[in-house]
C-alpha atoms as one frame of an Amber mdcrd trajectory, in Angstrom:
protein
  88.768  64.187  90.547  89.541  61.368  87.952  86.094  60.042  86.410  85.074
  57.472  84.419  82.387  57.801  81.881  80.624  54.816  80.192  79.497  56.078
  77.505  80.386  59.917  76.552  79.540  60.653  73.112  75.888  61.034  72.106
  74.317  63.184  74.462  74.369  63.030  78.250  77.264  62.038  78.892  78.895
  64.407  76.155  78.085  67.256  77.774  79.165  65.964  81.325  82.496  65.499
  79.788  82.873  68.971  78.650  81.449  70.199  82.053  84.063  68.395  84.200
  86.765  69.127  82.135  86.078  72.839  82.248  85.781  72.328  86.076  89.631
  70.661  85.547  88.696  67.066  86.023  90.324  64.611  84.603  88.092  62.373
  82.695  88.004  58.905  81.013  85.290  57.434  78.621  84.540  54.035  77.990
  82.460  53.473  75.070  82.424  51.581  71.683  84.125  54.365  69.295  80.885
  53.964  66.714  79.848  57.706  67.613  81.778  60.439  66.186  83.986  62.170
  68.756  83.846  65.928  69.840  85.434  65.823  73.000  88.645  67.714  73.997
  91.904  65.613  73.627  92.357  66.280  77.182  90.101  62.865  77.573  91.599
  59.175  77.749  89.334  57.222  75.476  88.887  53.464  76.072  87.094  51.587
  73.303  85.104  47.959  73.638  81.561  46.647  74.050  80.317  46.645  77.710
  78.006  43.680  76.762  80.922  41.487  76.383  82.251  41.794  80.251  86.048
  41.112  78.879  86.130  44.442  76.847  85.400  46.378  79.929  87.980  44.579
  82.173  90.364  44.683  79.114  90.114  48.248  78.514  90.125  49.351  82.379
  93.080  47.074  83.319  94.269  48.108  86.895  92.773  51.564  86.984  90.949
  53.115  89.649  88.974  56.391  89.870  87.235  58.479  92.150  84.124  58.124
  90.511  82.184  56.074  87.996  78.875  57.853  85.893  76.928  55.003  84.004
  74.707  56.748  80.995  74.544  53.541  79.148  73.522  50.437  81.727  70.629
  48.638  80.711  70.887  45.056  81.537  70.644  42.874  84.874  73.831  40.971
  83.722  75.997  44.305  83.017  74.667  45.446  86.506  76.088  42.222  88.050
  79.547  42.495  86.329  80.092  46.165  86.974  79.224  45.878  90.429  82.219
  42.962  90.444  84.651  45.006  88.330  84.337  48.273  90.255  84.465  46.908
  93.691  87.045  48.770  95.894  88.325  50.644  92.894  86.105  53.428  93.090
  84.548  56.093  95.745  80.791  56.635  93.802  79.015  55.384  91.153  76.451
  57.264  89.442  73.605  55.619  87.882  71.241  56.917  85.232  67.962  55.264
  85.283  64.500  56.502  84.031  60.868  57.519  85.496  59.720  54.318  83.732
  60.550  52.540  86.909  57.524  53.883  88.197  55.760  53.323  85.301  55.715
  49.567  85.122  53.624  49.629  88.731  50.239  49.111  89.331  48.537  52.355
  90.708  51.534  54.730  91.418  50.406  58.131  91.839  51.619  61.084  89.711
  53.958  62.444  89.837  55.977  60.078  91.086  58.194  60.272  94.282  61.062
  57.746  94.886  58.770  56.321  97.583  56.686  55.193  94.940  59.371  52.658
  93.824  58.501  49.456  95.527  54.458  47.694  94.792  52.829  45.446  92.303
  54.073  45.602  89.045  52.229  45.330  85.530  52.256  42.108  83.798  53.805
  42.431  80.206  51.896  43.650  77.122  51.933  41.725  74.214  54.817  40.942
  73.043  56.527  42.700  69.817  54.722  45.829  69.869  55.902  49.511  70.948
  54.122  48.963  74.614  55.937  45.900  75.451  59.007  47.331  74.711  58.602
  50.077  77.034  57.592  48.037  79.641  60.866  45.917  79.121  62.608  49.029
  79.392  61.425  50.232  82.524  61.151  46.491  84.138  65.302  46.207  83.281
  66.063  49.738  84.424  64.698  48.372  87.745  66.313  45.259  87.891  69.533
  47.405  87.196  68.503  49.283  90.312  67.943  46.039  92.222  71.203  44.765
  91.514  73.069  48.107  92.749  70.602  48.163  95.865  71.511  45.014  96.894
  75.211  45.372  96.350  74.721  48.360  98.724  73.421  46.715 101.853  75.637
  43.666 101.268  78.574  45.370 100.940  78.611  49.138 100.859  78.767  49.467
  96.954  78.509  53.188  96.770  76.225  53.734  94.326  73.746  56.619  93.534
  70.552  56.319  91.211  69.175  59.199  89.706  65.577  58.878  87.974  65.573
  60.696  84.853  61.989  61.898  82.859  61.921  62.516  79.348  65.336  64.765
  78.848  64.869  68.212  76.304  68.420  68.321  74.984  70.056  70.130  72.289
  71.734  66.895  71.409  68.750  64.787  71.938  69.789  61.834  69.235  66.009
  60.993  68.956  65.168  64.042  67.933  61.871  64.331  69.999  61.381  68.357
  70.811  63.010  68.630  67.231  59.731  67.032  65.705  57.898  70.085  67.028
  59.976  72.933  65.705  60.143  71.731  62.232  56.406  71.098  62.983  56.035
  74.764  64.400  57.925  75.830  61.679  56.082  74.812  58.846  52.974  76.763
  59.847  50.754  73.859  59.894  49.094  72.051  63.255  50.355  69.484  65.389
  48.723  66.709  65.485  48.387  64.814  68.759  46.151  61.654  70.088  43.309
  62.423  71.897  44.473  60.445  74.960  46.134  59.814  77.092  47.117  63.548
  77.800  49.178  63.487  80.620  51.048  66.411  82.047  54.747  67.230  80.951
  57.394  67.172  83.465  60.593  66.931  81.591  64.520  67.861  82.626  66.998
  69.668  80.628  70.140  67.764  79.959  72.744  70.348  81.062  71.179  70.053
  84.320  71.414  66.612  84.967  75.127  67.498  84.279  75.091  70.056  86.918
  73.753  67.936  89.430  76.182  64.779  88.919  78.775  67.110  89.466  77.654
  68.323  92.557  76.607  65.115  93.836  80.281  64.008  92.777  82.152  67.093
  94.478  79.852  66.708  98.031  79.505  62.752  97.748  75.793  63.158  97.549
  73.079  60.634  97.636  75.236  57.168  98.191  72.995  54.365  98.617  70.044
  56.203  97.896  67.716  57.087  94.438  67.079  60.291  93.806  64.244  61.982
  91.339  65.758  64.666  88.536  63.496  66.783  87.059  62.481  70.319  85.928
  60.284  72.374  88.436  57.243  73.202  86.328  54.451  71.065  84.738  53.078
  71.759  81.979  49.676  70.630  79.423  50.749  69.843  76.227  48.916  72.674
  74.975  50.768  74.982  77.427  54.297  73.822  76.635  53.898  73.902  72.489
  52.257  77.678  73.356  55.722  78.191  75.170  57.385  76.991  72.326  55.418
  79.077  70.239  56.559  81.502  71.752  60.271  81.464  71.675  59.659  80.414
  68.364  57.529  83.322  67.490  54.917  81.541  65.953  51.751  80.199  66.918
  50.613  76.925  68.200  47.879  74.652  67.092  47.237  71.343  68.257  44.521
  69.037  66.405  43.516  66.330  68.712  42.858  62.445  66.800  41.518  59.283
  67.933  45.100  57.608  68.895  43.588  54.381  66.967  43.936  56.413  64.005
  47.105  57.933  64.270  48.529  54.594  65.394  47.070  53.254  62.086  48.733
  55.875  60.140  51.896  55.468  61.553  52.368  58.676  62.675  52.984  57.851
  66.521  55.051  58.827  68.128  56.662  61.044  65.978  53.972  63.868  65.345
  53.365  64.244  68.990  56.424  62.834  71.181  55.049  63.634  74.475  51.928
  62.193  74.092  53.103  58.760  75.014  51.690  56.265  77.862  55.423  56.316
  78.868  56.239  59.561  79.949  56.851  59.633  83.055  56.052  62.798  85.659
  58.625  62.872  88.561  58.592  64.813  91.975  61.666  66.482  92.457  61.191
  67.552  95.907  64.029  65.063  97.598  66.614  66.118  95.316  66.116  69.834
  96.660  65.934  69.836  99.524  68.123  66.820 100.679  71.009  68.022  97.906
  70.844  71.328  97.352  69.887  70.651  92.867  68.765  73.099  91.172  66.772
  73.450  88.131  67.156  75.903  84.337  63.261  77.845  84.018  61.853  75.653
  80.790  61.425  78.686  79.273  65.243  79.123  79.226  66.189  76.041  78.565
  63.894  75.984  75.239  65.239  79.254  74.133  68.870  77.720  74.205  67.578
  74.459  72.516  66.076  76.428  69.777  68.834  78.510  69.176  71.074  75.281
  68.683  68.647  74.213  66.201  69.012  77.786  64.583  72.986  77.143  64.220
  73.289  73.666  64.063  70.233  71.828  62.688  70.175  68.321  62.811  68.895
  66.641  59.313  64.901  65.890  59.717  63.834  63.047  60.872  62.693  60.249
  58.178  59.348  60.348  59.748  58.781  64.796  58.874  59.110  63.011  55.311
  55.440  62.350  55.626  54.583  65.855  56.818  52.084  66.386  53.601  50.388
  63.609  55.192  49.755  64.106  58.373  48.593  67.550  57.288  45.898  65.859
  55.241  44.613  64.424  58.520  44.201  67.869  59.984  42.511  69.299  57.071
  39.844  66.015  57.271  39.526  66.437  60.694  38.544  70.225  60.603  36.310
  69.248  57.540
């Protein structure tokens, strides 16, 4: 197959690019060249800001391919001119949204199943702080998903949406499972707010790879959304004594008054998966409708951690105030 990616570089849609062209694909990227490249030279690279609609229909020119996979689509507008540019020059586009789609309703139960999708939706937090702009998030990932909807039933736009939770990657660019190994590895305590402490239903990257290519190769969920995520659930406790684990070290959580920690500015860095905004995502449909499959977490963190082993990424700014937060745990045992 000949596939387009937009994007390609960071993290998703890096690895998809390596997994098609080992399955002898031929594959195109579309992307603004700002990210260092490690992709084979077997890949076409086209270079321009998808913002501006005139790079995109600059840089594609007449081509066509037998499938489009969107990892960077955020906006109503870019929905509105990719829909136009890729009409009839394409047999399936691929969508990455998020479970924040569900997030921005009023009263969906967890965790979420793709009938959850349609209700009442929140009104917006105030404006300028870290809650509004996850609500803006998940409000345009859904208009995104409006836009290709509708572009369906008028006229047979193949697209497919998948629903992504929070992804555990080893090239996770914000670093968020990374802030508990160096965490872990220190020997001191986690810190983590005292609320809200929802349950952790994540998905490893590699799989979402796995399953656009199978949706790709059987033309899979057209016209349809489809949930992607991990089989178990886990507390946060239970997932950081996993990690612990394959660490070999132990776990400790210390649990704060979020006010505090907020105050501090240690959210959400000390405790990523703590957040309001994590979503928790039934992946029933995409079993047993598609066949997807899913990596155990416990093997999935093992090969995460071992990357980290080889290849560590530089710490965040925020482990900078490590002596701090551990000052809060030693006041709060006190």
């Amino acid at each position: 197959m000949n596939i387009l990616i937009i994007g390609g570089t960071r993290n998703l849609g890096h690895d998809l690019a390596h997994l098609l062209i080992d399955g002898g694909h031929r594959v195109t990227t579309f992307n603004r060249g700002r990210t260092r490249d490690e992709l084979p030279e077997a890949v076409e690279r086209l270079h321009g800001d998808r913002t501006i609609p005139d790079d995109l229909v600059k840089a594609l020119g007449s081509r066509s391919f037998d499938a489009v996979v969107d990892t960077t689509l955020y906006k109503q507008t870019e929905a509105e001119a990719i829909t136009r540019l890729l009409r009839d020059r394409m047999g399936q586009y691929i969508f990455l949204s998020s479970g924040q789609v569900y997030l921005v309703r009023e009263g969906a139960p967890r965790p979420f199943t793709e009938d959850n999708y349609d209700g009442l939706l929140m009104p917006a937090p105030v404006a300028d702080t870290f809650n509004f702009t996850e609500w803006e998030y998940g409000m345009d990932k859904r208009r995104c998903e409006d836009v290709l909807r509708a572009a369906w039933e008028r006229e047979q736009f193949p697209y497919t949406t998948l629903r992504l939770p929070m992804v555990n990657s080893e090239r996770d660019h914000f670093h968020r499972l990374y802030n508990y190994v160096l965490r872990l590895d220190d020997g001191g305590a986690i810190l983590a707010p005292s609320t809200p402490n929802y349950p952790l239903r994540h998905v490893y990257g590699k799989d979402i790879g796995r399953a656009i290519i199978h949706l790709l190769t059987t033309r899979g969920g057209i016209g349809t959304a489809i949930n992607l995520s991990q089989d178990e659930t886990y507390s946060l406790e239970a997932f950081l004594t996993l990690l612990g684990a394959v660490m070999d070290v132990r776990a400790e959580i210390v649990r704060v008054p979020r006010a505090r920690l907020e105050a501090d500015g240690f959210l959400p860095d000390c405790s990523p998966f703590s957040e309001r905004w994590m979503s928790e995502l039934d992946n029933t449909y995409s079993k047993t409708a598609f066949g997807i499959t899913y990596t155990p977490v416990s093997t999935y963190l093992k090969a995460i951690v071992a990357h980290y082993r080889t290849t560590p990424p530089p710490p965040p700014r925020s482990y900078r105030r490590r002596k701090t937060e551990l000052s809060v745990i030693v006041d709060k045992i006190d």
